[in-house]
C-alpha positions as CSV (number, residue, x, y, z in Angstrom):
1,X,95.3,73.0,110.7
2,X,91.7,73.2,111.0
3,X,89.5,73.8,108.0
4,X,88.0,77.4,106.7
5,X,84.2,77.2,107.2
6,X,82.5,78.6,104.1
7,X,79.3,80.3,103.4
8,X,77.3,79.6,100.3
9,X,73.8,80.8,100.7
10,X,72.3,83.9,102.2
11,X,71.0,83.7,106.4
12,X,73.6,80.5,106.7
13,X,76.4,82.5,107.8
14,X,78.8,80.1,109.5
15,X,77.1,77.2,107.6
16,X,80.3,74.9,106.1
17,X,78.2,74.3,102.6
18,X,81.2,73.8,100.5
19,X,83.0,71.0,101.5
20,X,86.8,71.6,102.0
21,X,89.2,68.5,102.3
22,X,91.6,69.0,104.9
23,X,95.2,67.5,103.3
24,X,97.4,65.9,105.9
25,X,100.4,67.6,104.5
26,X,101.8,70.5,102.4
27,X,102.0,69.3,98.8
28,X,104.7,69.7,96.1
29,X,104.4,73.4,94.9
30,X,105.0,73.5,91.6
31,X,103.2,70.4,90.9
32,X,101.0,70.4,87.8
33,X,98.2,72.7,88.4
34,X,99.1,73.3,91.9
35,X,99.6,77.3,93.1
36,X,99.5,77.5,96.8
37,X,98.4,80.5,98.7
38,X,98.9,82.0,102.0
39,X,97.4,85.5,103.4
40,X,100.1,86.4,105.7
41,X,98.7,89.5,106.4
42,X,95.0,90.6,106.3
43,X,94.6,93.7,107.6
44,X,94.4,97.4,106.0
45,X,95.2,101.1,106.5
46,X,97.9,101.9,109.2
47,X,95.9,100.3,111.8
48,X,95.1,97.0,110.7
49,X,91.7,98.0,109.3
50,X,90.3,99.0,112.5
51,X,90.5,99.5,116.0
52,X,91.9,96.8,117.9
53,X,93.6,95.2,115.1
54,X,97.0,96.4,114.4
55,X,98.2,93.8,116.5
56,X,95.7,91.1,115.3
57,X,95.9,91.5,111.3
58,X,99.1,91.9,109.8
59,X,99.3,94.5,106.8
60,X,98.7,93.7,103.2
61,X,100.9,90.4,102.0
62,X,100.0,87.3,100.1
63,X,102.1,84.7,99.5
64,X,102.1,82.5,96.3
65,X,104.2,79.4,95.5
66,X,103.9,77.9,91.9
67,X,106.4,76.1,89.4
68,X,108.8,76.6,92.3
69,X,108.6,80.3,92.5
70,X,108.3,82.2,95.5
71,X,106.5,85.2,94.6
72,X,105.5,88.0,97.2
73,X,102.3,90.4,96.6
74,X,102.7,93.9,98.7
75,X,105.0,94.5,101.6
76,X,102.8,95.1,104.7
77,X,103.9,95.4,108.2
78,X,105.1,92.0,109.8
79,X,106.3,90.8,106.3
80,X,109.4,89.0,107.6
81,X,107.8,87.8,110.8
82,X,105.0,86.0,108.4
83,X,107.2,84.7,106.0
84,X,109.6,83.2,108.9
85,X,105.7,81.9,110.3
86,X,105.5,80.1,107.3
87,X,108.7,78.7,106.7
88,X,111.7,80.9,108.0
89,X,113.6,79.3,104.4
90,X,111.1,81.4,102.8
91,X,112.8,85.0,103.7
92,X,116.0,83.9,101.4
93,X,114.3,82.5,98.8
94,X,111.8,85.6,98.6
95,X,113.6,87.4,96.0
96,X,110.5,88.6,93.4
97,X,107.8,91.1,95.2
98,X,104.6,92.8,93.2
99,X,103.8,95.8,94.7
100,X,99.8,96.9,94.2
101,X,100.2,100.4,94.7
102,X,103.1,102.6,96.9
103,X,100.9,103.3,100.1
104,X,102.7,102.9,103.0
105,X,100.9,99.9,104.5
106,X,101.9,98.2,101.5
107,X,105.6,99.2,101.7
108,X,106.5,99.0,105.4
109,X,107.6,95.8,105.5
110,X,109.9,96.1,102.2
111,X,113.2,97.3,103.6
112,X,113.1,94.7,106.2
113,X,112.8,92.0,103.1
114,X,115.6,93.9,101.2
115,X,117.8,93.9,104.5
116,X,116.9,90.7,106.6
117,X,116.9,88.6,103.2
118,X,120.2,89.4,102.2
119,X,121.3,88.6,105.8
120,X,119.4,84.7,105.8
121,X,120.4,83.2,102.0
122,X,119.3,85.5,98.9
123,X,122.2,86.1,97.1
124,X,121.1,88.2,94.2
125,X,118.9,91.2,94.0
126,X,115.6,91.7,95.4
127,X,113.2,92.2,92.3
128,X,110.0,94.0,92.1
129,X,107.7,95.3,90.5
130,X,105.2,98.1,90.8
131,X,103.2,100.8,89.2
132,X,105.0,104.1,88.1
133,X,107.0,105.9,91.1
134,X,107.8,102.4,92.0
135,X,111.5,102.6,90.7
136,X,111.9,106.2,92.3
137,X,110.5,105.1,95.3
138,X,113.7,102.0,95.5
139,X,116.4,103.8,94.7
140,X,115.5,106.3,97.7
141,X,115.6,103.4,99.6
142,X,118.6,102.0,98.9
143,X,120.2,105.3,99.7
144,X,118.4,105.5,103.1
145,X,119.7,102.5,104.5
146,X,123.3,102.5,102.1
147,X,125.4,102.9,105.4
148,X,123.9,99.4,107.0
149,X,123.9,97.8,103.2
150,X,127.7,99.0,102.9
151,X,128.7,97.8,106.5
152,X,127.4,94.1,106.4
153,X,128.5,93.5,102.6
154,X,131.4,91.3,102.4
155,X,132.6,88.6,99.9
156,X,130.7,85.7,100.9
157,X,127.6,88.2,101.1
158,X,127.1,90.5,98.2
159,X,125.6,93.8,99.1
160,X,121.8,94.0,99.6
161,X,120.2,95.6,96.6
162,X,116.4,96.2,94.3
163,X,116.3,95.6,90.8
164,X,113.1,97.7,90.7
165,X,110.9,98.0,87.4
166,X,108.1,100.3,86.9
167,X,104.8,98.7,85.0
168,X,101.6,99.3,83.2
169,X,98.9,96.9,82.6
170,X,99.4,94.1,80.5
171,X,101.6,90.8,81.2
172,X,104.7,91.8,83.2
173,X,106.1,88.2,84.4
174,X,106.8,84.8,82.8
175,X,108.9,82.1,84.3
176,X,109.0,78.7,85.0
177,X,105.3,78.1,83.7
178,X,104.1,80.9,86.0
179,X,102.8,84.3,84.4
180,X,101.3,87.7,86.1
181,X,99.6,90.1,84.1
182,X,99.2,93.9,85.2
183,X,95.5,95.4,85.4
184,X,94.9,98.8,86.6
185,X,92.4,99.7,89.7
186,X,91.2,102.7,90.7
187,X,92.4,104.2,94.1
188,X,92.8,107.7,94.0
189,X,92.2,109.3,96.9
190,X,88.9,109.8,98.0
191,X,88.9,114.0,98.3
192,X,89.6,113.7,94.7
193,X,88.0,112.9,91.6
194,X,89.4,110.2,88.4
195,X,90.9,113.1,87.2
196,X,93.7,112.0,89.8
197,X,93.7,108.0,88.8
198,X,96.8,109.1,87.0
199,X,98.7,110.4,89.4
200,X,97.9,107.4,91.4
201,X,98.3,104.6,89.8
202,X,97.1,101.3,91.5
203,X,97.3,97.8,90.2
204,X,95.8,94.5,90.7
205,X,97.2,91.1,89.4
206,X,96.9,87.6,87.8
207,X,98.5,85.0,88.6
208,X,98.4,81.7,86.3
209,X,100.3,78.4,86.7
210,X,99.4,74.9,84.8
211,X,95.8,76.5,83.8
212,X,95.2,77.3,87.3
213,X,94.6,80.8,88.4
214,X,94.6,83.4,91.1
215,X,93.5,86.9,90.8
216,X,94.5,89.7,93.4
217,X,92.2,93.1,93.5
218,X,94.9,95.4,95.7
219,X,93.4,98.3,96.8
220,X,90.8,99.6,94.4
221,X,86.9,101.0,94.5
222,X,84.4,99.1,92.5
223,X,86.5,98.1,89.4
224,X,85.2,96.6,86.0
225,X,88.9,95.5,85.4
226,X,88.9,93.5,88.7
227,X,85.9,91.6,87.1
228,X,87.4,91.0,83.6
229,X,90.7,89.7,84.7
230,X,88.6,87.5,87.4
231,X,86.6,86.1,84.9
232,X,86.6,82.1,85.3
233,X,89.6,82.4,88.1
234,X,89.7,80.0,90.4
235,X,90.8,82.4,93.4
236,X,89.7,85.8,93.6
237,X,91.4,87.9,96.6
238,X,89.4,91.0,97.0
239,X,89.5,94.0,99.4
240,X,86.7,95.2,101.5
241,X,85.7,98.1,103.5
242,X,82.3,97.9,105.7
243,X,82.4,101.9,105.6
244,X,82.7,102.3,102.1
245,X,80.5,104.9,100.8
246,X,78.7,106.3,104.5
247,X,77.6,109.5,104.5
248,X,80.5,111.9,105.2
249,X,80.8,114.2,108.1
250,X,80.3,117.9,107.5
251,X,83.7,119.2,105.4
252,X,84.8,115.9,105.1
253,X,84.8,113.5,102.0
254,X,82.7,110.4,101.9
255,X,84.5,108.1,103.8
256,X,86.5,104.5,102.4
257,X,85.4,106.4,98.6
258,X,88.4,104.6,97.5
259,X,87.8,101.1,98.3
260,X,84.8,98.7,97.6
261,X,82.0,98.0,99.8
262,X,80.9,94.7,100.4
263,X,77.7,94.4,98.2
264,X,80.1,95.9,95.8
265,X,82.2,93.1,96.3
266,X,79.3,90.5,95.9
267,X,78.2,92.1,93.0
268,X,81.2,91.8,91.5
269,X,81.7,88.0,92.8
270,X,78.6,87.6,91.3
271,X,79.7,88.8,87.6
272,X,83.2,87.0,88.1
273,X,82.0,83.6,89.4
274,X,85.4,82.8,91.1
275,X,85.5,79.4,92.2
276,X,86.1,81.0,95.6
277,X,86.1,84.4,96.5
278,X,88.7,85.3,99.5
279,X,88.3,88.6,102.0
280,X,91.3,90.2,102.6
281,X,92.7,93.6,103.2
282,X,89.5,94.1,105.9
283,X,88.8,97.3,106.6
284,X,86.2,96.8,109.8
285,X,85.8,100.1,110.8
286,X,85.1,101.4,114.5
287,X,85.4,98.6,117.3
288,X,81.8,96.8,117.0
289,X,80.6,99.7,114.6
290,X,80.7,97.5,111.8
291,X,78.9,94.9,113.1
292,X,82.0,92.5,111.9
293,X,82.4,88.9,109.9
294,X,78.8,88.2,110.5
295,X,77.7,91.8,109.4
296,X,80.3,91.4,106.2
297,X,79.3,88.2,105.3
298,X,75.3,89.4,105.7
299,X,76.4,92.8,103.4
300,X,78.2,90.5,100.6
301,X,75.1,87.7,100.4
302,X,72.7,90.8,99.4
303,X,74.1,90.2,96.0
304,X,76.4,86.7,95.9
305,X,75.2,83.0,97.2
306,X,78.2,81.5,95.9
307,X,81.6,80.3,97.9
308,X,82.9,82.6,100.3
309,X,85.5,82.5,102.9
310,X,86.9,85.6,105.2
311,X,90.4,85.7,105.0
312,X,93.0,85.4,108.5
313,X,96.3,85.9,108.2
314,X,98.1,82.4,107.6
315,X,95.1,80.7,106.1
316,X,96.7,78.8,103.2
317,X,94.5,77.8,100.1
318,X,96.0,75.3,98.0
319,X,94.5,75.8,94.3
320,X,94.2,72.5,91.9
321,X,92.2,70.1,91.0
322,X,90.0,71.3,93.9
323,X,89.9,74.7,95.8
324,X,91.2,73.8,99.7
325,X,91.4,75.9,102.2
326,X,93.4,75.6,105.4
327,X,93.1,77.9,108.7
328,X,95.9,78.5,111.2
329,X,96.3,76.5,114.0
């Protein structure tokens, strides 16, 4: 795997000024200290995050391995195909997903998990977690695919099931060494104002193994909670929309309200000091509109000179001692 190139100063945008060793093989997960990462999908919205890209960007799913735990953030579109990418083992032992928020490019790819992960080697239920409506939202669809579930159920294969929970901000997860604690974002949609941050509730995570630590933003506008819980992370993995905040059209709202624009992002790199900060969920825009990486990476130096990588789906980042980052082949 070739390594990520990654830009540290302002006007140096392909410059490789943080030097990433490239490791010859995977290493143990659940070494001391060790949490690996993969992006399996990068994308956003429906489409991918832009024109052109449903079929080059996956949906929304990072992969994390620590204290050997497989643990699954969001359920994009294409999350089986990734996973089997990775390591086609991976889609049995995937049995504990954290769901940022209940939009659909988020959820797409969940009933596949439930279904096609019962059929390949997990043998109890698929857990997850997510903010309130979460629960609702599993036991409808158990019930919309209970004919399939009840046909392919037999003795040697127990039938496909969620053991959903519903959760608020604060520490939700604790095994093997690894925790995640809860933080709510702000996603409401944009036609609306916070009154409605309520009644959609959106979260982002982190993730901590052997005093190592990743921290997930999900889908959120500028966010003062992304910052605190990134505070000294080692990994921060943070959405971006190049049209966040341009002028509306007449009758319409302002457009990408509800996600962060990339001086936003630097700004809060900046304040969070991650030891890398990670693109992902890219929403580009219009087909050459945006002006793309260069254009994003140009946006986000306007207010942080420090490590900086664009996120592709199946770019791995192992996260120890140091911060490596590996692209796909």
């Amino acid at each position: 795997m070739p390594v990520q190139r990654i830009t540290t100063m302002p006007n140096r945008l392909l410059a490789a000024l943080m030097l990433i060793l490239l490791i010859a093989g995977a290493p143990v997960i659940g070494a001391k200290g060790q949490i690996s990462v993969t992006l399996l999908g990068t994308g956003a919205g429906p489409g991918g995050g832009g024109r052109g890209m449903i079929t080059k960007r996956a949906n929304a799913i990072t992969l994390i391995e620590a204290g050997g735990l497989v643990l699954v953030f969001d359920a994009g579109r294409g999350l089986v195909e990734r996973l089997a990418a990775a390591d086609e083992r991976l889609i049995g032992r995937a049995d504990k997903l954290f769901l940022t928020h209940l939009h659909s490019d988020h959820l797409t790819g969940l009933a596949d998990l439930l279904l096609t992960g019962s059929a390949l080697g997990r043998r109890g239920a698929l857990r997850l977690w997510g903010p309130p409506g979460t629960e609702e939202m599993a036991r409808h669809l158990e019930k919309a695919f209970a004919w399939d579930i009840k046909y392919r159920s037999n003795r040697r294969r127990p039938a496909a099931s969620l053991e959903p929970k519903d959760v608020q901000a604060g520490r939700i997860f604790a095994e093997a060494g690894v925790t995640v604690t809860a933080f709510a974002v702000d996603h409401w949609p944009p036609r609306l104002d916070a009154s409605a941050r309520s009644q959609f509730p959106a979260l982002g995570f982190r993730i901590e193994h052997g005093g190592r630590s990743v921290t997930l933003s999900g889908d959120t506008r500028f966010s003062e909670n992304v910052i605190r819980a990134a505070k000294g992370t080692d990994l921060l993995i943070h959405e971006v929309s190049m049209t966040a905040g341009r002028a509306p059209a007449a009758g319409r709202g302002r457009r990408s309200a509800h996600h962060t624009s990339p001086e936003q992002a630097g700004e809060g790199f900046r304040r969070a000091q991650p030891r890398l900060a990670v693109y992902s969920h890219i929403v580009f825009g219009r087909q050459g509109a945006s002006g793309g990486e260069d254009a994003l990476i140009r946006r986000t130096r306007t207010a942080y000179n420090g490590p900086l990588a664009i996120g592709r789906d199946m770019m791995r980042i192992e996260v120890g001692d140091e911060v490596r980052v590996l692209n796909p082949n």
